[in-house]
C-alpha positions in Angstrom: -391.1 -52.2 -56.6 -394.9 -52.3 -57.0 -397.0 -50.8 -53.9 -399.5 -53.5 -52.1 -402.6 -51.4 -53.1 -401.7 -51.7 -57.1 -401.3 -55.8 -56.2 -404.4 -55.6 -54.7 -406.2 -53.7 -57.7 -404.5 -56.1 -60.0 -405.9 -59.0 -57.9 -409.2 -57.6 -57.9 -409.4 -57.4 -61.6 -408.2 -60.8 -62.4 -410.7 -62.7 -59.7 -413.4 -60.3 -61.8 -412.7 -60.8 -64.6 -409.5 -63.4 -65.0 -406.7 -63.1 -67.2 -407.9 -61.0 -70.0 -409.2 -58.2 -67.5 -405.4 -57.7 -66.2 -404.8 -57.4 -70.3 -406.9 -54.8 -71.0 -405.8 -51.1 -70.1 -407.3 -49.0 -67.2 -406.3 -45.9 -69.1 -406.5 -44.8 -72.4 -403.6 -46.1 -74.8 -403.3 -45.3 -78.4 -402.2 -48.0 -81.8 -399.2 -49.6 -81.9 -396.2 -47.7 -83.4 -394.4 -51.0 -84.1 -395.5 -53.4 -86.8 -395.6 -57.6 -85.7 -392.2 -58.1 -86.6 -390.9 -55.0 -84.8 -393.5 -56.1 -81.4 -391.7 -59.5 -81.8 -388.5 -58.4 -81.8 -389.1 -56.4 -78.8 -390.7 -59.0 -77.3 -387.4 -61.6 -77.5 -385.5 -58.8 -76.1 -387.2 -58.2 -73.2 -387.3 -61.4 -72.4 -383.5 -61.9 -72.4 -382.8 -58.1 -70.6 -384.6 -56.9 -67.9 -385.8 -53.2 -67.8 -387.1 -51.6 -64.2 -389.2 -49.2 -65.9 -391.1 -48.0 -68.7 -388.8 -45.1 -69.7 -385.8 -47.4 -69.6 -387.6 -49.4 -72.5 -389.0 -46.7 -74.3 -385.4 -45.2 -74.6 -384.3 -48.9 -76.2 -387.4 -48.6 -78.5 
């Protein structure tokens, strides 16, 4: 469900700059709402349920 040219940007940035270049954001983002044990929480469930888009987890969060 991803288009072939954001692949390709996301390609791009990693041969440029490797792994923490696809880490960092292209836009701005603002702090964390969530403390540590709230973004490791989150993290466990999202690995164990799969969400197609952002919204979807927002509206869990």
């Amino acid at each position: 469900m991803i288009d072939r040219e954001t692949v390709r940007n996301h390609y791009k940035r990693y041969r440029k700059g490797g792994l923490s270049a696809l880490q960092k954001s292209e836009v701005g983002s603002s702090e964390s709402f969530l403390n540590e044990l709230q973004r490791q929480a989150l993290d466990q469930h999202l690995h164990k349920n799969l969400y197609l888009t952002a919204k979807e987890i927002a509206h869990y969060v």
